[in-house]
C-alpha positions in Angstrom: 42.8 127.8 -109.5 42.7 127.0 -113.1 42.9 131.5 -113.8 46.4 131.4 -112.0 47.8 128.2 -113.4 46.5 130.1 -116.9 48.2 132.9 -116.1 51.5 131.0 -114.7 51.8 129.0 -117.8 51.7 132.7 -119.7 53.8 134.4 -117.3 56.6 132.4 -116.8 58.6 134.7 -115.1 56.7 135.7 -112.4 56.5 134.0 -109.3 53.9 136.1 -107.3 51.1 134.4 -108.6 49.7 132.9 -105.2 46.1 131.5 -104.5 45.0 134.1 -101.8 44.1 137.5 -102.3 44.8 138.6 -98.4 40.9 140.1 -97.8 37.8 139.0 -97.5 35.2 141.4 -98.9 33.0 142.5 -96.1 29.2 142.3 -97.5 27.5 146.3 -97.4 24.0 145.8 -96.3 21.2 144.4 -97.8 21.4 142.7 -101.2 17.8 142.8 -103.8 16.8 139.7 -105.2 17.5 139.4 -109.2 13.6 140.5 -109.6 13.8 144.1 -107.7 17.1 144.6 -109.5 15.7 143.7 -112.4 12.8 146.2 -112.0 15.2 148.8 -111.0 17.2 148.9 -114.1 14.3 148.6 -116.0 12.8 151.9 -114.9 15.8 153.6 -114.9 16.7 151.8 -119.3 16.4 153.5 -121.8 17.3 156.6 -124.5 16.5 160.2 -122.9 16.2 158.6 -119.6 19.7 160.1 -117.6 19.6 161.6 -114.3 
């Protein structure tokens, strides 16, 4: 709430500014806990290490 009554105070001329987006993301599978991500970027980090 407070993003779009930021950006309504800077916008003053627009009026489409509403509080709903219209979609609710749908979730896509399974999500890793912060520690496999975590271990997952770490492997992957680093200089020379590109696919």
């Amino acid at each position: 709430m407070r993003l779009r009554a930021t950006l309504t105070a800077a916008l003053p001329g627009r009026r489409d500014l509403t509080a709903g987006v219209g979609w609710t993301p749908t979730p896509q599978g399974k999500t890793d806990s912060a520690a496999v991500a975590d271990r997952g970027v770490a492997r992957g980090a680093g200089a020379g290490r590109l696919p």
